[in-house]
N, C-alpha and C positions, 0 to 999 in steps of 0.2 A: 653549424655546418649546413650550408645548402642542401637539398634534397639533389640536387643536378650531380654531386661529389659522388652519388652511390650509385646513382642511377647510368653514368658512362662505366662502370665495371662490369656491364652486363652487355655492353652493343657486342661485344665479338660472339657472344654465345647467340644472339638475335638473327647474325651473319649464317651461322648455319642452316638456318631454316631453309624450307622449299622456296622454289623461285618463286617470289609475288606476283599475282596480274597486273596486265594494263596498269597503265596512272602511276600512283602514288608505291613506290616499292615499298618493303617492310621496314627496310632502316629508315626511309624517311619517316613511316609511321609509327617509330617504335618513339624519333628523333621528338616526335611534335608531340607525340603524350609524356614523352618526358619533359618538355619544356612547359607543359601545360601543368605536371602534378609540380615542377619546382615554382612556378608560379603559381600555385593553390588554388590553378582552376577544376575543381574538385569534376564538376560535371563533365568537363571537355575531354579531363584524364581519362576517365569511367569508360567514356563512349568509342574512344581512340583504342584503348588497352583492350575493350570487348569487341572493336573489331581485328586485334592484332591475333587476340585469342582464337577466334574465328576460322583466322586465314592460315593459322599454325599447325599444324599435323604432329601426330604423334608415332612418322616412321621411323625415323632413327632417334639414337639416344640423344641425341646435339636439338633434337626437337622438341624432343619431349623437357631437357631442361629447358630449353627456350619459352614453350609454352608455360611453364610451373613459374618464370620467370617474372613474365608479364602477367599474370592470375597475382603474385603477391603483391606487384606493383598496383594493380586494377582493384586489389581489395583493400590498400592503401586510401587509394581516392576515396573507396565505398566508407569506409570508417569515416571518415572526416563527411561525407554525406548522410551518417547514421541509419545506415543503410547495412543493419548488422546482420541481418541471417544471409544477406547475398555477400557479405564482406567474410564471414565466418565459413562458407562455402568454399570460396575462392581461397582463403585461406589453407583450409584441408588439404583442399585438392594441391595446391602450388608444393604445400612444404613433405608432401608425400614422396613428391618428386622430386626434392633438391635432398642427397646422398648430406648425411651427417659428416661424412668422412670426405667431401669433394671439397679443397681449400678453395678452388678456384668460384665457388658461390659459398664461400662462409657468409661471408657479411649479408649476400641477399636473404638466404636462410634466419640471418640474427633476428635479420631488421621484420622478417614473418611474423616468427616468435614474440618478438617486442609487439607488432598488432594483436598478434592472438591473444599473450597477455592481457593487453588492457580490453580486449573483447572478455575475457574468463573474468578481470576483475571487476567490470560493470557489470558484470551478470550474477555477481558476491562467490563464484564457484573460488575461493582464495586458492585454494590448494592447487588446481592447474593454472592459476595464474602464477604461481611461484614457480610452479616446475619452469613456465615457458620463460618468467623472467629471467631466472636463475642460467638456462641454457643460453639466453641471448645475450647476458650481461659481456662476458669475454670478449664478444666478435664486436662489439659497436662501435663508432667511431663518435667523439667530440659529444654531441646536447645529446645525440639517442642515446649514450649512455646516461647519462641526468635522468632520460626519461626511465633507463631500465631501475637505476638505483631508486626511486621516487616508488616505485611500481613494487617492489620488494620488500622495501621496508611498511609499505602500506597493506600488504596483504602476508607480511611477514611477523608484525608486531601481534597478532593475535593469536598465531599457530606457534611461533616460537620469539616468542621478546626478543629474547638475548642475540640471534643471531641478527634479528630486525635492527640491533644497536648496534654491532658491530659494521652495519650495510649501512649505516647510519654515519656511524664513524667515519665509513671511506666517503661517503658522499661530502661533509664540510672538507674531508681532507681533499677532493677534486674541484669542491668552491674553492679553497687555497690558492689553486693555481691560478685562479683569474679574482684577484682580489679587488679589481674595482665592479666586480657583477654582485653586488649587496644583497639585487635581488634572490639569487641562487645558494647564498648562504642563506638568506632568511627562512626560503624554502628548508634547507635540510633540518635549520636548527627547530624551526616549526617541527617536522617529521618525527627527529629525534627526541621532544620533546613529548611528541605524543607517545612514545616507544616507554618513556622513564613515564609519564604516568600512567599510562598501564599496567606498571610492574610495579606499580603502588611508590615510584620515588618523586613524591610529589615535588622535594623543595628545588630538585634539580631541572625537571621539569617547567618550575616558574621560570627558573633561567632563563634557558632555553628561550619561552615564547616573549618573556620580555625583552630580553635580544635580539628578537626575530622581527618585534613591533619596531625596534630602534634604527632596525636597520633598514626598514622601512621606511621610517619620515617619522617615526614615535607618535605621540595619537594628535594627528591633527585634521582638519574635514576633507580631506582627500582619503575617498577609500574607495579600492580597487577589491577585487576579490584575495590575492593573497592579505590584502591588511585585513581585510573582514575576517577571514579563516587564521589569523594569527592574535589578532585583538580577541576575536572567540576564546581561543583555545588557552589563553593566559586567563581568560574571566571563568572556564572551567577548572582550571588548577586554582586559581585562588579561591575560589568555592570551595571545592574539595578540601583544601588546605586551611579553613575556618576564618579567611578573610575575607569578609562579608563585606569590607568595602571597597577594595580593589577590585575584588571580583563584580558590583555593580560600574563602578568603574571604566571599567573594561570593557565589560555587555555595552556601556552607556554610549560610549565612542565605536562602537559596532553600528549604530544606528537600528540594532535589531527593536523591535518594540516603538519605535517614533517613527510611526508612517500618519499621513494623514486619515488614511484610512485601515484600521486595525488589521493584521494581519490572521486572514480565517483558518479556522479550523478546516478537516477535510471533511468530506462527507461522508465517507466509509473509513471513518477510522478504529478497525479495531488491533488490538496490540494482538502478538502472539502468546497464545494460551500458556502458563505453566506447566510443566512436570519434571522428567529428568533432567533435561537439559536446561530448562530455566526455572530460576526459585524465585521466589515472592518477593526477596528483598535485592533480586538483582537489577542495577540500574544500568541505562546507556545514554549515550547523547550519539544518534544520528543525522547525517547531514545530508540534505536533499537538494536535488535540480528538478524546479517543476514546467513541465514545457505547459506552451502556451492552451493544451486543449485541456488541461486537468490533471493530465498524467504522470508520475513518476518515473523521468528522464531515468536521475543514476542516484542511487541512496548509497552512502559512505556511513562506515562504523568509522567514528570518532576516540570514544569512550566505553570502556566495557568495568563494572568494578570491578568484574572476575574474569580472569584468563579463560582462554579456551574459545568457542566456538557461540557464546550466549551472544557478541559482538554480533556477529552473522544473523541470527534468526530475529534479532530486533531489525534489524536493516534490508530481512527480506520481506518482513513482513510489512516496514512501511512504506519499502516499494513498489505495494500491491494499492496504497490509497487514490483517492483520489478527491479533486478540487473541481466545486464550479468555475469554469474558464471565467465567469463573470466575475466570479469574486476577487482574481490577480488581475485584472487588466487595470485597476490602481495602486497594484505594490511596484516598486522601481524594479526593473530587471534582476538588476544583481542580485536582489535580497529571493529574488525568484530560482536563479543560479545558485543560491546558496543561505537556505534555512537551516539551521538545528533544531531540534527536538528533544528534549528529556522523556524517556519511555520508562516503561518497567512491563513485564507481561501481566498476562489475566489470568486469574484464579476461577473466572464464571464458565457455568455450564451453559450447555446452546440450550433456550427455553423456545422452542417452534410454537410459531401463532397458529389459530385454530385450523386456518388455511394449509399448513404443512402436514396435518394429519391425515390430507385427503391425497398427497403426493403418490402415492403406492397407486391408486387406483388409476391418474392420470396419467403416470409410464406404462401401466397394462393397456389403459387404451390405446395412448399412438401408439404402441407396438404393436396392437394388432391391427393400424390402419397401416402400416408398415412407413412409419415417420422415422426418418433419420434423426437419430441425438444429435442435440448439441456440444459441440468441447466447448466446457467452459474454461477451459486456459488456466493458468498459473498466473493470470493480471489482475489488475484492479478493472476499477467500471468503468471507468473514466479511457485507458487503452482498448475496453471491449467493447467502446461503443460503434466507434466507426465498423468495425469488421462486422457486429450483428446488424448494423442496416444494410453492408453489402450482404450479409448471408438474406436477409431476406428478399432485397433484391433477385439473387439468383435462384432462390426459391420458387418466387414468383414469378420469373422467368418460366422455371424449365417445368411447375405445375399448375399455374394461373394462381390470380390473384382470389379464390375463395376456397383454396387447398386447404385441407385440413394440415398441412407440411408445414403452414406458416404459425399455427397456434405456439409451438413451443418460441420462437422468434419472438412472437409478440411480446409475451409472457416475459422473456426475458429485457425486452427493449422496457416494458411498463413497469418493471421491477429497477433498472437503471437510475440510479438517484440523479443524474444529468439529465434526465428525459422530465421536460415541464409537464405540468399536470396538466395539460389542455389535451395533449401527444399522450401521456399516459393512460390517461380517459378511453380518447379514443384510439390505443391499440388495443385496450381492453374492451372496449363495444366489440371492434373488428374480431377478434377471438371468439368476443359469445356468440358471435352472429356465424362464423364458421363452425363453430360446434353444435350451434342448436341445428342450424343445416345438415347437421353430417348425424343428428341423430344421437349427440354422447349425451351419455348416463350420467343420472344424477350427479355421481362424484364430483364429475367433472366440470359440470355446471356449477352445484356449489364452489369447486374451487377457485372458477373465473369470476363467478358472481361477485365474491367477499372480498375479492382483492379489487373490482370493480366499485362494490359498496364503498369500500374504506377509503378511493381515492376521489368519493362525491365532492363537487363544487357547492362548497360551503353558501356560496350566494342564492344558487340556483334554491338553497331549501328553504329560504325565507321565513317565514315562522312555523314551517311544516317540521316533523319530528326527525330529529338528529337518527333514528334505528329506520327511517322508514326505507328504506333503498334496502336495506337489508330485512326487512319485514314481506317487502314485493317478492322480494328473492324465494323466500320462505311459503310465498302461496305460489311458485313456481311447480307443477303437477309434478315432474320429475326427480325434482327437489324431494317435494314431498313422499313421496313413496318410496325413498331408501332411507333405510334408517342411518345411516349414519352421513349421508350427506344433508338431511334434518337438524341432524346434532350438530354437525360443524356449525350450521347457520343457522341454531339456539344459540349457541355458546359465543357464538359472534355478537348476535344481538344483545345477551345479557352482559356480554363486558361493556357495550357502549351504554346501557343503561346503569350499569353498577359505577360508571366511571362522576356521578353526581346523586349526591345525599339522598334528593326526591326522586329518582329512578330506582333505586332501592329493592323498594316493595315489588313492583312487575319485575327486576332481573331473577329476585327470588322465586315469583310467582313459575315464568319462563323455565328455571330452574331444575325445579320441581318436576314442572312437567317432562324435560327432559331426561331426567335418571328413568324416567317409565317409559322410555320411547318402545313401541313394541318392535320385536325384531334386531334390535341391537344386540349382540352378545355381552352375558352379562362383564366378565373381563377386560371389553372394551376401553381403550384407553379414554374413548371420549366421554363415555360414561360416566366412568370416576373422577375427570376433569369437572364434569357437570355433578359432583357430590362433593367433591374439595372446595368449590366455590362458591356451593352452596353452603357448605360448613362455614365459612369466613365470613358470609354474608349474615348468617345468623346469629357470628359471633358478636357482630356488629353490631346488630341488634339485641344485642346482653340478653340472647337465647344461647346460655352457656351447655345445658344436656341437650339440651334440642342440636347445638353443631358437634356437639362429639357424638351423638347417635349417628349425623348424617355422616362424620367421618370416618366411622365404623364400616360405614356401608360401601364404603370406598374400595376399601379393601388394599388401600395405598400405605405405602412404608411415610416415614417423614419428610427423606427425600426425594420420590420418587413425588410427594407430594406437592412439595417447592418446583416442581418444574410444570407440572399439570396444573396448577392453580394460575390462577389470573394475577397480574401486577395488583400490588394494594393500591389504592387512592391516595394521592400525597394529600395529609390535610392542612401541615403547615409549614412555609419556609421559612428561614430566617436571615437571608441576606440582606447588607445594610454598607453605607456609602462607609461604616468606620471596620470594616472589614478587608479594605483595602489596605495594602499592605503599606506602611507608612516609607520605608525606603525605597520602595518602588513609587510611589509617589512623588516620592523628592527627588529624584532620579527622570519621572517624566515616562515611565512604561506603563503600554498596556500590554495585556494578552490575554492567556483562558489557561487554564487546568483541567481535563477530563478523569472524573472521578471514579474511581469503580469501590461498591461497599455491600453490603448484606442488610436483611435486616430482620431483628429477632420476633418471633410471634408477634408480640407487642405494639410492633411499629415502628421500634429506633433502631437510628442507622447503626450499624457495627463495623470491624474492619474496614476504616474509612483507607484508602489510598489513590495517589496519583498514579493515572497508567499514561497517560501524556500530559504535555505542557509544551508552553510557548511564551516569553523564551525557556530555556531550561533552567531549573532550580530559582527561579523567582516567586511564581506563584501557586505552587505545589501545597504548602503547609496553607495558606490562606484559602483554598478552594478546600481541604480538609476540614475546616475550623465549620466556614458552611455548612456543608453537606451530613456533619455531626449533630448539627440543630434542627435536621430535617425532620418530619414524623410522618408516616404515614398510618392508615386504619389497620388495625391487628388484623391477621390471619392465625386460622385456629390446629395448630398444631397440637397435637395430642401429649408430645412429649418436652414442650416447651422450647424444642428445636428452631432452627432459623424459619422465618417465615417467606423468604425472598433473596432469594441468592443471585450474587453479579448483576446487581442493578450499576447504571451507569448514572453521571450529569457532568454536563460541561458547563463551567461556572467562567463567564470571560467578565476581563476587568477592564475598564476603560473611564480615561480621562473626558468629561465635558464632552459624549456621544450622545 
């Protein structure tokens, strides 16, 4: 059904407005953005409707609907321009003012709803997207029904199955009526497919999506995004369902995993932590839209083992990731429109680098230079980059370019995994250079220092020592004279030297000397950081009373221990070309598996699991099998507890790369 069908139910109520100026009256302009949004001129609609909006008064009631009118029509446009917090705006405002009980704008009122919905369902809020679909399903005429029914069963299958199948049910019974549109049964049978296995009816579920491929063209090398999203969804039931070769099968004619250039991982990928709401052995498969800068367009729950809401927190969390834009500009679009993932959440505690420890002292400073915080937002880094270079910009603007106002900006632009190291270097100079101007205290210094040290150009040190950048730092006067911005940039130093066999001896030596910094309080966290790492290091050294005397002195519990101690040294891998998984092989896939595991005093790895994977459920067990073989140097726990907790690796597999 044309958009033009809905859009002449609204000229008489346009009619009432105030008289328009000069030129162009209101009906003609109401006339031309209606012809421009049924023509999908998405921009021409926007500009015409926001000046229709403009010109519209809110004195009488005949105006005020009028205006509420053209606002849902203009955030119509803005949706399809993704243009969503000015679309979710105009939204508010339009359906505040169209009366639930006025017949004479039902349908404008539906077709609100039906936006707002799918504004709530990309944003994963399920629960107000149901209410809004659920209201607008009634009023719709012809395909925006399809879209409300599509919209409800997708954000309905997780909060309540059963009614999701029955929205399910009406949906093929409305593909019925137009029996040569194949593609719109394939659609529902797809939906309803995904509804049955959820509910754990796997064999019914196969059905479903192998019907759904059929109806499609069955698996041949034409693939559009519904065959992609239908051939998926039959290779995740047949997995699930212990048919291991349909289900490669399936993936195979997906084209997921046969790109010429492997398909990357993200670069902040991490899963959402366990507790209440997610357990250790719960698994999902969501599906993502990656836009062209790295970011996390719309994440979709696919797959959830368990009902309830664990769907949701997998798929918000991995629409917080993000990708170097370089790394997709050789994946084909589609497969960019539309990746799955196998997830599971994380069991690891946050272990802060030594740099994090000095965090308290550097919020006490800008706040008393009276520096505005940053909102770090609910995004990933990849959506927060563009907005922190304009915030710096206006920063710079409105306090000049050597404000102490820009330190935090930098900081966060240089912490940015999209920001190359040349940029990252020097936002980091530009930080120290405004801080040392402005006079901040040690802490401070050490904390720009280390994150300065650590992102050194590898080239630039030529055969000079890997700690010295962080050694200059250390004969830094201000540095020097707080004790605890000393210890940060000890305990900096001795991890890069403890990180090779022959640095050893001087990170112990360093060590040492830091447990006696004078002026630290003795309960300092950095202190007993600097005695738990010194206890490991002289485990290491088969000085067995010599590291339980220094772990005494610690005064740390076991786990309190595991997070203050330094990463071990891996000393051995053991990945190998016959670790490739032989039907993924034959099949022609690559991808990766991100690992999360523990590991005991000893060294070996423990609770090995997948927390992501690409594609899903292929290379999970085999990136396990690895990571099992790993060892790294003992840390000395006292009560033979884990020695490293929520260590991570990503293990990718690839054909002749």
């Amino acid at each position: 059904m044309a958009l033009s069908m809905w859009i002449a139910a609204a000229a008489a109520a346009v009619q009432a407005a105030p008289a328009a100026p000069a030129g162009q009256t209101i009906q003609q302009q109401f006339d031309a953005a209606s012809a421009a949004l049924d023509k999908a001129q998405w921009d021409e609609a926007a500009r015409l409707y926001e000046g229709l909006e403009a010109r519209l008064g809110a004195a009488t009631p005949a105006a005020a609907r009028s205006r509420a009118i053209v606002r849902i029509r203009k955030a119509h446009a803005l949706v399809n321009l993704h243009r969503w917090g000015e679309a979710e705006t105009a939204l508010r405002l339009g359906l505040a003012a169209l009366p639930a009980n006025d017949p004479s704008v039902r349908e404008d009122r539906a077709l609100g709803l039906l936006d707002m919905g799918e504004l709530s369902e990309r944003a994963l809020d399920y629960g107000e997207a149901l209410k809004d679909y659920r209201a607008a399903e009634p009023a719709l005429p012809g395909s925006f029904q399809v879209r409300a029914l599509r919209g409800l069963i997708q954000t309905g299958m997780f909060y309540d199955a059963r009614q999701a199948l029955a929205d399910a049910e009406r949906g093929l019974a409305l593909a019925a009526t137009d029996p040569g549109n194949k593609r719109r049964e394939a659609v529902f049978r797809t939906l309803r497919g995904r509804v049955l296995l959820n509910l754990g009816r796997t064999a019914e579920a196969r059905q479903d999506f192998e019907k759904a491929v059929s109806l499609l063209g069955g698996l041949t090398e034409h693939v559009d995004i519904n065959d992609l999203a239908a051939r998926s969804d039959a290779a995740i039931a047949a997995r699930i369902a212990g048919d291991q070769e349909a289900a490669r099968k399936y993936l195979a004619w997906t084209g997921a995993g046969h790109f010429d250039t492997p398909f990357p991982a993200a670069l902040d990928m991490t899963p959402p932590p366990c507790g209440e709401e997610l357990k250790p052995d719960d698994v999902a498969v969501v599906e993502l839209a990656i836009s062209p800068d790295g970011s996390v367009a719309e994440a979709t729950p696919i797959y959830a083992s368990r009902q309830g809401t664990s769907a949701l927190l997998f798929a918000r969390a991995a629409g917080a990731w993000s990708w170097q834009p370089e790394d997709l500009t050789k994946i084909p679009p589609l497969f960019r429109a539309l990746t799955r993932l196998e997830m599971r959440c994380s069991t690891a505690a946050r272990h802060p680098g030594v740099a994090e420890l000095l965090r308290p002292e550097v919020d006490e400073w800008l706040q008393q230079q009276h520096v505005e915080p940053l909102d770090s937002g609910d995004v990933g880094q990849a959506a927060r980059l563009k907005p922190l270079q304009a915030e710096l910009a206006r920063r710079e603007a409105a306090s000049g370019p050597a404000s102490v106002a820009l330190v935090p900006v930098l900081v966060a632009l240089a912490r940015n995994p999209l920001v190359g190291n040349e940029d990252t270097r020097e936002d980091l100079d530009r930080a120290l250079a405004i801080a040392t101007a402005a006079k901040a205290p040690g802490p401070v210094v050490a904390y720009l220092g280390i994150f300065r040290a650590l992102a050194v150009d590898w080239r630039a040190l030529h055969a000079g020592r890997a700690d010295a950048p962080l050694r200059a730092l250390l004969a830094d006067p201000r540095v020097a004279a707080d004790p605890r911005a000393a210890t940060a940039v000890r305990l900096a130093v001795a991890a890069r030297l403890a990180a090779t066999k022959a640095g050893r001896a001087d990170a112990m030596a360093l060590l040492d000397e830091t447990t006696k910094t004078p002026g630290l309080p003795p309960q300092d966290p950095m202190r007993a950081a600097a005695f738990a790492r010194l206890a490991s290091l002289k485990l290491a050294n088969g000085e067995t009373e010599a590291a339980r005397a220094t772990y005494a002195a610690s005064g740390l519990s076991a786990d309190q221990c595991a997070l203050l101690d330094a990463t071990p040294r891996l000393k051995r891998g053991a990945g190998s070309s016959g670790d490739f998984p032989q039907e993924a092989m034959r099949w022609g896939f690559e991808g990766w598996a991100k690992l999360e595991y523990d590991l005991t005093a000893a060294g070996v790895t423990t609770n090995v699991r997948p927390t992501v994977a690409y594609p899903p459920f292929i290379f999970g067990k085999a990136g396990s099998e690895i990571v099992q073989r790993l060892r790294y140097d003992a840390s000395f726990r006292p009560d033979g507890s884990l020695g490293c907790g929520g260590m991570s690796q990503q293990i990718h597999f690839r054909i002749g790369h």
